[in-house]
ZAMARGU-4260 file (C-alpha; in steps of 0.2 Angstrom, whole numbers, plus 5000, padded with zeros to 4 digits):
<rodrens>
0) 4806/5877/5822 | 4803/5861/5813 | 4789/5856/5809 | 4786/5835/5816 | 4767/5833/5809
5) 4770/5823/5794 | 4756/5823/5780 | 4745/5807/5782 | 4751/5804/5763 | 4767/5799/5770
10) 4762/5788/5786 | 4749/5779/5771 | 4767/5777/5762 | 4778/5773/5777 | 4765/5759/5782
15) 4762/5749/5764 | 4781/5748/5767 | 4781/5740/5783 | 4767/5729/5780 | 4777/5722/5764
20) 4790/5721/5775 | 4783/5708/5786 | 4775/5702/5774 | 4789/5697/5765 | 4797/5693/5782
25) 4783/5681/5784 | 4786/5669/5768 | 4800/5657/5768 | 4809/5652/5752 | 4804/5631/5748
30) 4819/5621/5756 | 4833/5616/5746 | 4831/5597/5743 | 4847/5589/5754 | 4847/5574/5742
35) 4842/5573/5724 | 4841/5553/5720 | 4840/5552/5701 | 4834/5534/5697 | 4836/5529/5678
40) 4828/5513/5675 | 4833/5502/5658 | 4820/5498/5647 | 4804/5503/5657 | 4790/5509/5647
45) 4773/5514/5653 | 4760/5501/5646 | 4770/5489/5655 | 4770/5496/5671 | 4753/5500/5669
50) 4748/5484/5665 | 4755/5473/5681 | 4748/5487/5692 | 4738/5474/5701 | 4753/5469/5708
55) 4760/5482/5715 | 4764/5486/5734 | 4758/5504/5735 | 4774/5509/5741 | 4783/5508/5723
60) 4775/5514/5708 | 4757/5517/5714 | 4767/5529/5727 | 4774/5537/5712 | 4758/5538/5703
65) 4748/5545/5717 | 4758/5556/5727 | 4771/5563/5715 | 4774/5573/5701 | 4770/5562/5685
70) 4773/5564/5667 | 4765/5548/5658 | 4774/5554/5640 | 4791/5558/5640 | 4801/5556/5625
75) 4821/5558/5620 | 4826/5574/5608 | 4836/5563/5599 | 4834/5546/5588 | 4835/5530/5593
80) 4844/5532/5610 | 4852/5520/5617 | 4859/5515/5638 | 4876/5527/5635 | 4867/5540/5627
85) 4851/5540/5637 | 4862/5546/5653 | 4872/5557/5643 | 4860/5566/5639 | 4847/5566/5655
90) 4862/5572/5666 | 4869/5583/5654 | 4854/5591/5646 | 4859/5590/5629 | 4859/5578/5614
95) 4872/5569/5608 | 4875/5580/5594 | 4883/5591/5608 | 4889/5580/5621 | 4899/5568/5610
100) 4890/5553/5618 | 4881/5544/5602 | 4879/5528/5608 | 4887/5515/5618 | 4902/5512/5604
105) 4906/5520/5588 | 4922/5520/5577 | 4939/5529/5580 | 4943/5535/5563 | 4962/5532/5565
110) 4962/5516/5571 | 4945/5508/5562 | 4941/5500/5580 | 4925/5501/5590 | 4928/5515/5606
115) 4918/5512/5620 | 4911/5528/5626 | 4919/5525/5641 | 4936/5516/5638 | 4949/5528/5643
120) 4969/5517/5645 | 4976/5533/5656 | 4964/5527/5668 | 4965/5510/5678 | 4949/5501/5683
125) 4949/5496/5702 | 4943/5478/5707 | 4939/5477/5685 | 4952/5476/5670 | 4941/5489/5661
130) 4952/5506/5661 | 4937/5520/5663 | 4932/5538/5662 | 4922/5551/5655 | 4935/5556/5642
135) 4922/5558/5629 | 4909/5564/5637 | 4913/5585/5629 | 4901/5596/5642 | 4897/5596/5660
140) 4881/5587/5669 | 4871/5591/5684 | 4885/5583/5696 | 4899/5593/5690 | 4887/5610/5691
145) 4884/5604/5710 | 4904/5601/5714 | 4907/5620/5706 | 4893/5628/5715 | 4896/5621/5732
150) 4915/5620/5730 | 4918/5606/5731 | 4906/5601/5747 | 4892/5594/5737 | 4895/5577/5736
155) 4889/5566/5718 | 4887/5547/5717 | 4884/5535/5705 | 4878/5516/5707 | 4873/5505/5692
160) 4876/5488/5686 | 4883/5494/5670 | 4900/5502/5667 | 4892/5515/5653 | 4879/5520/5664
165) 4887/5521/5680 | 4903/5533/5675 | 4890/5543/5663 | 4878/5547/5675 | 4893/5551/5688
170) 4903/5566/5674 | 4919/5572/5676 | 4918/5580/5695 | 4910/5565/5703 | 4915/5557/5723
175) 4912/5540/5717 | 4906/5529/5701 | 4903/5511/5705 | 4896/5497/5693 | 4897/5476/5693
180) 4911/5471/5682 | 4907/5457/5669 | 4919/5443/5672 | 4921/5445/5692 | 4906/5449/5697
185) 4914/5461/5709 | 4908/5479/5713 | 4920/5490/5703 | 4926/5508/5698 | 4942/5519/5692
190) 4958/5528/5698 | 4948/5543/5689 | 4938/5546/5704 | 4951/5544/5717 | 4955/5528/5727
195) 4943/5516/5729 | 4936/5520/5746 | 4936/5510/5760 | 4919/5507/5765 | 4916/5499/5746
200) 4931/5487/5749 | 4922/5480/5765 | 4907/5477/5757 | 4916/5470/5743 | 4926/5457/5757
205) 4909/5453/5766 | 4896/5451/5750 | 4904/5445/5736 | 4893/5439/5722 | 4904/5427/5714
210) 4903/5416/5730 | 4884/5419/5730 | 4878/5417/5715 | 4878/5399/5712 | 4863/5400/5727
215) 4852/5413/5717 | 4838/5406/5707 | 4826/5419/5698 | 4807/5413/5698 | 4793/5422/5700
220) 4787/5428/5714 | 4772/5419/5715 | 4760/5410/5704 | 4747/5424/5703 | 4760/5432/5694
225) 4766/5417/5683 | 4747/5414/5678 | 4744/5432/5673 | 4743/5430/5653 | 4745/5449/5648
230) 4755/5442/5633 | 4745/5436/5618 | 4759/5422/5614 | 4755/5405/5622 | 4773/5405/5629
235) 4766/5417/5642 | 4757/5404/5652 | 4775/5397/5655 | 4782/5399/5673 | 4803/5400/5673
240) 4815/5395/5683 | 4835/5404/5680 | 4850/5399/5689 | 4866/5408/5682 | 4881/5399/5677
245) 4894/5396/5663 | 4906/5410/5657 | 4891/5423/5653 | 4886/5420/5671 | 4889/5441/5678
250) 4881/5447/5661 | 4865/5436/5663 | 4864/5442/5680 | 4866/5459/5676 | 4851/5455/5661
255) 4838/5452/5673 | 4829/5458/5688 | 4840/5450/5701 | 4854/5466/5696 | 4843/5478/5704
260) 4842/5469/5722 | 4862/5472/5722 | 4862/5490/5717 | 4850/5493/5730 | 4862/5484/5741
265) 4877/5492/5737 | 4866/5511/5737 | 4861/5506/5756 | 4878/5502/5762 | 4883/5520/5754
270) 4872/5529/5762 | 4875/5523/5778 | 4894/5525/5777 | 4896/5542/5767 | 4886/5558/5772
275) 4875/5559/5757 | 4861/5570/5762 | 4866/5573/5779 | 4874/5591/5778 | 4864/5608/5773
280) 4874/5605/5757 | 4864/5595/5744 | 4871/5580/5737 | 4867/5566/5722 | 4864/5552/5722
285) 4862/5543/5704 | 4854/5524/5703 | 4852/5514/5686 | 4842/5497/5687 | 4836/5484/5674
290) 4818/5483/5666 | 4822/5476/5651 | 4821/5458/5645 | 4829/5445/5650 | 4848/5443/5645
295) 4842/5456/5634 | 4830/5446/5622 | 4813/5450/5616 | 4798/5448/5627 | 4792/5435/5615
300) 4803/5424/5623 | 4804/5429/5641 | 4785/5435/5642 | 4781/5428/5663 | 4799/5434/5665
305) 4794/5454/5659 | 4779/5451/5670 | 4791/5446/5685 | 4804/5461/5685 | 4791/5474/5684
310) 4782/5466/5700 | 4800/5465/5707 | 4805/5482/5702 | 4791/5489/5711 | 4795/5481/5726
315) 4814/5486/5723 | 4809/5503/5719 | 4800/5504/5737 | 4815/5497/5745 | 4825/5512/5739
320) 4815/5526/5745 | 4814/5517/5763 | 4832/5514/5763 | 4835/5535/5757 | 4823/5541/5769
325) 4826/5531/5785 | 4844/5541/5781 | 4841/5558/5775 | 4821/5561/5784 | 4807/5560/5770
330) 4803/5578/5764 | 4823/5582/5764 | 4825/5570/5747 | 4820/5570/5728 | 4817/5557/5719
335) 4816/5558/5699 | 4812/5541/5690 | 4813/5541/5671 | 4818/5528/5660 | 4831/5526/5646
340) 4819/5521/5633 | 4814/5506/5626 | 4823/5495/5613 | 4813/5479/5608 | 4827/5468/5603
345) 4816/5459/5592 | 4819/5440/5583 | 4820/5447/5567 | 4808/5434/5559 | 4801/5428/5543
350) 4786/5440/5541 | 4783/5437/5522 | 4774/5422/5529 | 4760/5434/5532 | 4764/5445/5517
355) 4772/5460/5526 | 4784/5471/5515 | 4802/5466/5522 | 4819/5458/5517 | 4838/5456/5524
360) 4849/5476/5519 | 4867/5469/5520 | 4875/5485/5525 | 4894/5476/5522 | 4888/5473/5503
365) 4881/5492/5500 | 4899/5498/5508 | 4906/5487/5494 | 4893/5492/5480 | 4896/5511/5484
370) 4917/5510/5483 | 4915/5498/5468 | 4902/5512/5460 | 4915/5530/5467 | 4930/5518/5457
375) 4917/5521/5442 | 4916/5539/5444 | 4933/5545/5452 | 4946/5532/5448 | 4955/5518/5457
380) 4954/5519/5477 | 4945/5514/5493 | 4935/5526/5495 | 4925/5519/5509 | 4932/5513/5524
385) 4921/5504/5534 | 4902/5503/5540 | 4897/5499/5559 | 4879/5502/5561 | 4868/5510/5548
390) 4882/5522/5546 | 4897/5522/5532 | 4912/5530/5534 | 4921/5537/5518 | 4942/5537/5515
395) 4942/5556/5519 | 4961/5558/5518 | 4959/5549/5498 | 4945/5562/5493 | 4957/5576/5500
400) 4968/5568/5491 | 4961/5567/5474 | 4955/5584/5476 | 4938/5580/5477 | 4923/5590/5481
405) 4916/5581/5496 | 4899/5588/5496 | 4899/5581/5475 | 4905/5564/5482 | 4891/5561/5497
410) 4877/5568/5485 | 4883/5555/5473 | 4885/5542/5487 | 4867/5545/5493 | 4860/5545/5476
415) 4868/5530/5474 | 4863/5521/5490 | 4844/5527/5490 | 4842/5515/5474 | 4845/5498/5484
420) 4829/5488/5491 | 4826/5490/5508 | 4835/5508/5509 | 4820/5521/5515 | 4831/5536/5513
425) 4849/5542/5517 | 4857/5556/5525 | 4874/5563/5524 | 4884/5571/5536 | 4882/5588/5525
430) 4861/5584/5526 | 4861/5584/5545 | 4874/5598/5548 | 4864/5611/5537 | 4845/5602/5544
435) 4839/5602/5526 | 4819/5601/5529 | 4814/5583/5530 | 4801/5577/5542 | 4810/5571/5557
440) 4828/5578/5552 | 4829/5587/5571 | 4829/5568/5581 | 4840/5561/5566 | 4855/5577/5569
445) 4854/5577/5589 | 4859/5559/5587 | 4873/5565/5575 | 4890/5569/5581 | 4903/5576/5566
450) 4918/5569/5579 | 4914/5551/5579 | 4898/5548/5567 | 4898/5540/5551 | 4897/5552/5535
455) 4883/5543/5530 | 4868/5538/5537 | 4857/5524/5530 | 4840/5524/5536 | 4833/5504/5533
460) 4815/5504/5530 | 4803/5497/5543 | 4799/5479/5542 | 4816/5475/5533 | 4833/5468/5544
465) 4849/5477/5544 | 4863/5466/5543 | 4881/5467/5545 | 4888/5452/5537 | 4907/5454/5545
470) 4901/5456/5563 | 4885/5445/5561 | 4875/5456/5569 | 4859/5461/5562 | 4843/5472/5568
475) 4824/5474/5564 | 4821/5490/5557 | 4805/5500/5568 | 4799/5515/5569 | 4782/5512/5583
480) 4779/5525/5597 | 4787/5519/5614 | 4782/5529/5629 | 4788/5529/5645 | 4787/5539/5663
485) 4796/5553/5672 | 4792/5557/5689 | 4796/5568/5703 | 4793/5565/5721 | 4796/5572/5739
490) 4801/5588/5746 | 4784/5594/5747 | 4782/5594/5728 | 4760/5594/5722 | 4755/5576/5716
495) 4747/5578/5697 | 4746/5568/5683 | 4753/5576/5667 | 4751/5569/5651 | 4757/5581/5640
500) 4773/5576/5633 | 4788/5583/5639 | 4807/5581/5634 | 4821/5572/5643 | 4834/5586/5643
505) 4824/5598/5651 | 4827/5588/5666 | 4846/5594/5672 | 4837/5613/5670 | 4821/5607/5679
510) 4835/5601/5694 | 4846/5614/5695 | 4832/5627/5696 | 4827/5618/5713 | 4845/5613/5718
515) 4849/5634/5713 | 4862/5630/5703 | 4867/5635/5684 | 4861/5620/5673 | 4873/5610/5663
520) 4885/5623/5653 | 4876/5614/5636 | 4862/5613/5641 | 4848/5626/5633 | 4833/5619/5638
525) 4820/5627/5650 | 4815/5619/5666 | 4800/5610/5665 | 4784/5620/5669 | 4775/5615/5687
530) 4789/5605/5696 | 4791/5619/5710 | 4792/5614/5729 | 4783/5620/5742 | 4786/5629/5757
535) 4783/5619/5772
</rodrens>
């Protein structure tokens, strides 16, 4: 007969498991964000967004600030990052030593032209002349991760005014890359991402720009605003007034605040004819807008105008997350917010005036210095090819050639260049590939690529202009601490304040992790600590 009396050790046992069971039946894994909105903006940095604060509507950046997740110290892993590479990286989570993206141009080594890190002739542009794709972009970004996880369903946007930025941020697997095209003013793409869909052709045929822009005038918003002296210069108590006009008329437009009341424009009409954020499948949507100066000058010669675009931006900022939420539903969407870093494009000016260390480096005549010193050493030959940037490219075919040791022929080359005024140090390609301890080294190689980077890279000293005598272009050299924000908001995510610092390409993990998709296949980065949604 058997025995149907358990033991009361196993009914103690048999009811832990049931009560874990409904425990765990109880809590709910935190929802799936339906739409991630990845806003990069151009230029912002956090003292000036701080400092116009009392301006602000309380639905832009205070409603970052207070009710979402921000991080007042973020910082690139890499030196001296520009628009291109900035997105590259974000989207990518990875530097441009592995992405391939170093910068907005570089120089083909076979041809001895500038390549736009976009410029791609297998690939027409639509409503543009510019032939376009992200040829050179070497791994995979958030977006392409998305398409693979969700076959295909998940759909990726992009929206910027700038070509680079726009195609960038959209990767290789994207629905759609859209940006303002220089000379036409016209809302563009490329064959790369399919036919140019019908919805953006109607909204191209019913707001054209070229036909409106004669009517915009940017002036600030109000005289508060124009009267606000946050700039020590006495050109701050200036008011402006900007029409745009002439050949360079799309490019100044696209330089200046205005740019960002089109892209939200554009962004609004998308939602409202694709399903972006409709579905139980999560989408992207990436935006790029304009903080910088105006036209791109310093802020010593547009100061009310900087004052202007952040009080604007805040505004257009606020318009976005209405427009994105009266779609999708507020606590189905993501918003991150970061910046792409901030480049003063300073006058370089006399400042031995008031006895500060500086002088003109002609990088053109080092180039010529350094061939007519290898001739010295190794004979008759052009040895160096060209310069662009900081950065000299050696005749690598004539050394092979001659049978010389490279590695004797760059340690003589930097030898040789660290001896001219206004050269603070040099590093070759062989110095960055093998991270010889130097301070700093880290930032100066993820900003390395050995595919398209010079083989020698001179660092100019602060204070001193870099000069390129063929192109006349030239540059101040400065090293000063930048910051700017990174924020994350919606979906039920805890507002805090963080200010410990934190690094750019850790945001494509940080995403994935709540999108639960693999990061970016180069990307090695953690996902950033605390940004966990919440179950409702």
């Amino acid at each position: 007969m058997v025995n149907t009396k358990w033991p009361k050790r196993y009914w103690l046992s048999s009811l832990v498991v049931l009560v874990s069971i409904m425990s765990a039946e109880a809590q709910t894994a935190p929802d799936v964000p339906r739409l991630v909105v990845n806003v990069v903006i151009d230029q912002l940095r956090t003292d000036y967004m701080d400092a116009f604060s009392p301006f602000y509507s309380g639905q832009g950046f205070a409603r970052l600030m207070q009710k979402g997740r921000a991080y007042t110290q973020a910082e690139y892993p890499f030196d001296t990052p520009d628009r291109a590479s900035a997105v590259a990286c974000l989207l990518s989570g990875t530097s441009p030593y592995v992405n391939g993206i170093v910068g907005q141009r570089w120089l083909d080594r076979q041809t001895l032209q500038p390549v736009f890190c976009v410029d791609d002739e297998k690939f027409a542009g639509q409503q543009t002349k510019d032939a376009t794709s992200p040829h050179y972009l070497q791994v995979t970004t958030l977006g392409d991760e998305l398409k693979i996880a969700t076959e295909g369903r998940g759909m990726v946007y992009s929206v910027a005014p700038n070509r680079d930025a726009a195609v960038l941020s959209a990767g290789h697997a994207a629905d759609g890359s859209f940006w303002i095209d220089d000379e036409s003013g016209q809302w563009c793409s490329t064959s790369y991402y399919g036919d140019f869909p019908q919805w953006a052709t109607e909204y191209v045929g019913k707001n054209s720009l070229a036909k409106r822009i004669g009517g915009i005038t940017w002036s600030p918003m109000n005289e508060s605003i124009a009267n606000f002296n946050y700039f020590t210069s006495s050109a701050a108590k200036k008011s402006f007034s900007h029409k745009f006009s002439g050949e360079r008329k799309f490019r100044e437009f696209k330089a200046s605040p205005c740019v960002n009341d089109e892209v939200n424009q554009f962004v609004k009409h998308a939602l409202q004819n694709t399903m972006m954020g409709i579905d139980d499948v999560t989408d992207i949507l990436n935006v790029t807008f304009y903080a910088g100066g105006f036209d791109h000058q310093s802020v010593r010669r547009y100061p009310v105008e900087v004052q202007d675009a952040y009080v604007r931006l805040d505004h257009q900022l606020a318009e976005l997350f209405m427009n994105v939420e009266n779609r999708v539903g507020e606590g189905r969407v993501l918003f991150v917010v970061t910046s792409t870093g901030y480049t003063d494009p300073e006058d370089p000016s006399d400042l031995s005036r008031y006895r500060v260390p500086t002088g003109n480096f002609s990088i053109t005549r080092a180039q010529l210095l350094l061939n007519m010193y290898l001739i010295a050493v190794y004979g008759q030959g052009q040895y160096v090819e060209t310069c662009m940037g900081n950065e000299v490219y050696l005749n690598l075919k004539l050394i092979e050639s001659k049978n010389l040791n490279l590695a004797e022929v760059l340690e003589r080359s930097s030898d040789f260049l660290i001896q001219l005024s206004g050269v603070r140090d040099v590093y070759t390609s062989q110095r960055l590939a093998l991270g010889a301890w130097t301070p700093g080294i880290s930032k100066l190689r993820n900003a390395y690529n050995p595919k398209c980077s010079g083989d020698i890279l001179v660092q100019v000293s602060p204070g001193w202009v870099l000069v390129n005598d063929n192109t006349h272009e030239q540059s101040l050299s400065r090293e000063s601490y930048m910051g700017f924000p990174l924020f994350f908001l919606g979906c039920n995510l805890p507002a805090e304040v963080v200010h410990t610092p934190v690094s750019v390409d850790q945001i494509a993990p940080t995403l994935a992790q709540v999108m639960r998709i693999r990061a970016p296949n180069a990307c090695n980065q953690p996902p950033i600590q605390g940004v966990q949604l919440q179950s409702k």
